[in-house]
RODREN-521725 format. One record per residue (C-alpha): residue in three letters; x, y, z. Coordinates in nm, 4 decimals. Example, Ala and Ser with C-alpha at 12.3 -4.5 7.8 and 13.67 -1.06 7.14 Angstrom:
2
@resn ala x 1.2300 y -0.4500 z 0.7800
@resn ser x 1.3670 y -0.1060 z 0.7140
# end
This chain:
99
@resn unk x 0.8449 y 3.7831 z 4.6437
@resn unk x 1.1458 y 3.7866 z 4.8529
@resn unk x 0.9530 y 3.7167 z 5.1780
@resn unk x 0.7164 y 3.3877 z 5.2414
@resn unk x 0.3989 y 3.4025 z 5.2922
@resn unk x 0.4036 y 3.2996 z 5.6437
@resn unk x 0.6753 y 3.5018 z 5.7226
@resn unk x 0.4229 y 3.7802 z 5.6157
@resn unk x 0.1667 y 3.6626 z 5.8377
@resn unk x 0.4183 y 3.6319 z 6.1384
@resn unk x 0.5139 y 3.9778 z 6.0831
@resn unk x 0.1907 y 4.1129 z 6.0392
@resn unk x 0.0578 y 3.9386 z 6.3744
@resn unk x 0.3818 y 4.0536 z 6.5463
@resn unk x 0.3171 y 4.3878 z 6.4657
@resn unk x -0.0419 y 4.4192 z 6.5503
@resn unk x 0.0244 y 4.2550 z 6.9028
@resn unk x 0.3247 y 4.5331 z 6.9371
@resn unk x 0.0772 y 4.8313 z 6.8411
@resn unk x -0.1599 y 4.6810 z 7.0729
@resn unk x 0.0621 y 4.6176 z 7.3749
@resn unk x 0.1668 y 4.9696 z 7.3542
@resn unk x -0.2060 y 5.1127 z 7.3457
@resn unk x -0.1371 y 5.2920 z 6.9893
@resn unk x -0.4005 y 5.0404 z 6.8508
@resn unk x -0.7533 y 5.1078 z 6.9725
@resn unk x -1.0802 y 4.8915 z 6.8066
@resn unk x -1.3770 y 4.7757 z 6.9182
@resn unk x -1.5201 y 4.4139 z 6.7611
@resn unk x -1.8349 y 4.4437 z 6.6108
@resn unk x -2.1484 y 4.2780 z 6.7962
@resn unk x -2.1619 y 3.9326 z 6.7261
@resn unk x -1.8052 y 3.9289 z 6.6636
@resn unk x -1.6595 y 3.5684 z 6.8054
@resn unk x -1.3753 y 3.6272 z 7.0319
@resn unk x -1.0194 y 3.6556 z 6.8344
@resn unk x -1.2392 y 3.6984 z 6.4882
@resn unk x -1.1117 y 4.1011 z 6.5027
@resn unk x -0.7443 y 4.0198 z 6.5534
@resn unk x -0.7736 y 3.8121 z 6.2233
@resn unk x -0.9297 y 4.0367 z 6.0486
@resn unk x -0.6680 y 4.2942 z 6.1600
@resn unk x -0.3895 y 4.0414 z 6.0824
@resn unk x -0.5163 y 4.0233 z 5.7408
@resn unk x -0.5435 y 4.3762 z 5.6961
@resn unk x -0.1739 y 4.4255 z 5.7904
@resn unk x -0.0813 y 4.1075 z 5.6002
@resn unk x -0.2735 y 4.3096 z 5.2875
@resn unk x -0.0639 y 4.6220 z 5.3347
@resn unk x 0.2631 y 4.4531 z 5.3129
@resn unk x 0.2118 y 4.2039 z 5.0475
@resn unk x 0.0698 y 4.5253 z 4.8240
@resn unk x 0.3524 y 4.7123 z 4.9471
@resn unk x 0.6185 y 4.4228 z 4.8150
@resn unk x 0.4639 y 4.3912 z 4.4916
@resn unk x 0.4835 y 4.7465 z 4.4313
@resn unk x 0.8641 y 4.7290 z 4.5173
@resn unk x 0.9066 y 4.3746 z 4.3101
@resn unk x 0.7438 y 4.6212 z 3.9798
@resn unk x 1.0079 y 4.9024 z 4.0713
@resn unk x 1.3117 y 4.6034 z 4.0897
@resn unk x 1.1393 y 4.5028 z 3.7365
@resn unk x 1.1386 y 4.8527 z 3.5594
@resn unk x 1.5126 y 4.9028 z 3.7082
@resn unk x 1.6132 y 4.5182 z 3.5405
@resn unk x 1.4831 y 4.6537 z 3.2236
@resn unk x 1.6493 y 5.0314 z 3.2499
@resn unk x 2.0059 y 4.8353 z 3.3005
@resn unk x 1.9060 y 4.5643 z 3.0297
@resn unk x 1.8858 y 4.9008 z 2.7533
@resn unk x 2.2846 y 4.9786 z 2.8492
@resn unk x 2.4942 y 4.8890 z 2.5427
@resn unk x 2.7719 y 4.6908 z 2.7524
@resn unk x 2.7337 y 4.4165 z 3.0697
@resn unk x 2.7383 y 4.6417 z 3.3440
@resn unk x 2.8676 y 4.3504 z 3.6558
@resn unk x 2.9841 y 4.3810 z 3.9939
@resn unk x 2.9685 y 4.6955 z 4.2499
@resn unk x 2.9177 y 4.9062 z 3.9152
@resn unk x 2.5532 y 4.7183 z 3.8490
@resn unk x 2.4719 y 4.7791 z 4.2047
@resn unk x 2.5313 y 5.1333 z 4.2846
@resn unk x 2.3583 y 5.1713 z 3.9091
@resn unk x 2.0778 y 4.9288 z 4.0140
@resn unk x 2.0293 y 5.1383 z 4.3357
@resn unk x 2.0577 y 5.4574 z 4.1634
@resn unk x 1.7630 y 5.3949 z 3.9426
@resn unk x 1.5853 y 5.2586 z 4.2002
@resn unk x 1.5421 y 5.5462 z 4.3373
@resn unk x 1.5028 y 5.7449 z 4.0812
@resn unk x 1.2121 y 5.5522 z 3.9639
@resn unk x 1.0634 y 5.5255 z 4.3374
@resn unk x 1.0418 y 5.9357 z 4.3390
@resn unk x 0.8712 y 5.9491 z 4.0243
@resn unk x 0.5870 y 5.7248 z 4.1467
@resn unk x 0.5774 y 5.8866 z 4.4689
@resn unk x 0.6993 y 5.5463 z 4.6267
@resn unk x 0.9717 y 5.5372 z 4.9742
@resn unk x 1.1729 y 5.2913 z 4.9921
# end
């Protein structure tokens, strides 16, 4: 994964504290719920999202390695990268993935 995980978690608690210091992120804790227990749970739920997200984007990277391994010569340089983003994409829209 090319993020850690606790750069993850930082994210995902940055974000939630954002949404919620703008009022676009309304909850209510359950009863019973010990103070701070919601945020975590809503940290984790973010931190869930992304991690899912990356994966699906480190299997798209994977299908692309093995579409450019098939070409019959070394593709290198700027060439493997405009390819490498080309297919990318290609294979994003045909699982309904945006990058």
């Amino acid at each position: 994964m090319r993020l850690s995980e606790d750069k993850i978690r930082r994210i995902a608690e940055r974000l939630h504290d954002e949404l919620e210091q703008r009022g676009l992120l309304m909850y209510k804790n359950p009863r019973g719920t010990p103070p701070g227990m919601g945020r975590a749970a809503r940290v984790k739920a973010i931190y869930d999202f992304i991690v899912a997200d990356l994966k699906v984007e480190e299997e798209i990277d994977a299908e692309v390695e093995r579409i450019l391994s098939t070409y019959s010569r070394e593709i290198k340089g700027t060439e493997r990268d405009v390819l490498f983003r080309k297919h990318k994409e290609e294979v994003a829209r045909k699982r309904g993935y945006i990058l």
